[in-house]
C-alpha positions as CSV (number, residue, x, y, z in Angstrom):
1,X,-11.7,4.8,3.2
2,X,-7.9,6.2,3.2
3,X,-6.6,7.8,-0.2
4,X,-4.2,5.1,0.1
5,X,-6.8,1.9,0.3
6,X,-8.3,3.6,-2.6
7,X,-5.0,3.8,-4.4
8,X,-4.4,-0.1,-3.4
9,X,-8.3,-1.2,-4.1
10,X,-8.3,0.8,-7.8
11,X,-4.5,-0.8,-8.6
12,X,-6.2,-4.6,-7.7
13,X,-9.5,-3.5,-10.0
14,X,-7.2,-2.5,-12.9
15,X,-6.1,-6.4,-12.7
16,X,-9.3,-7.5,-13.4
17,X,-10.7,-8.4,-16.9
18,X,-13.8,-6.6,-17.9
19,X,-16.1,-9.7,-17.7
20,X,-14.7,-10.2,-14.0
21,X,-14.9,-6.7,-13.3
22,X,-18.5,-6.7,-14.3
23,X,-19.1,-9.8,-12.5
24,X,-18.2,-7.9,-9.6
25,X,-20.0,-4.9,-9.8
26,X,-23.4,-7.0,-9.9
27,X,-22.5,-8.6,-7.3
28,X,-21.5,-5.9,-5.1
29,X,-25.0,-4.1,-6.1
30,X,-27.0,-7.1,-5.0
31,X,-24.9,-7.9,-1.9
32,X,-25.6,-4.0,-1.3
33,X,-21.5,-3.7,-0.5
34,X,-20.2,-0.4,0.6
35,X,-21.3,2.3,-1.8
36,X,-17.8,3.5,-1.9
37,X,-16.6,0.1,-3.6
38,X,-19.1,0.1,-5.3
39,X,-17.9,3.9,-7.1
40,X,-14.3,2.2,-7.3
41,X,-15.9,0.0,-9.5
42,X,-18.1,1.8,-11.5
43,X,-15.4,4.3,-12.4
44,X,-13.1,1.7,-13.6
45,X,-15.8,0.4,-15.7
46,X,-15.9,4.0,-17.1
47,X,-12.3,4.4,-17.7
48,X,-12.5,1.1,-19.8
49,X,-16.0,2.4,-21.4
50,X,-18.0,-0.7,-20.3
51,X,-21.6,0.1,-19.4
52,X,-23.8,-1.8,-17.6
């Protein structure tokens, strides 16, 4: 992934609410998505102190 699809993919995730952003990350983890999504959205949950 480009720095710039990362910039892009972490700008859409910062859209999110938290419940939908945590929707998302069990889904990704069970759908075994790209591990590099999956950081995207494990440090936004971070930055908004959600753990899971």
């Amino acid at each position: 992934m480009t720095k710039k699809e990362e910039q892009l993919k972490r700008l859409k995730m910062e859209t999110l609410s938290d419940k939908l952003l945590v929707e998302a990350f069990y889904q990704a983890k069970e759908q075994k998505l790209d591990q590099d999504f999956i950081r995207l959205i494990e440090d936004e949950l971070r930055k908004r102190a959600i753990s899971v």
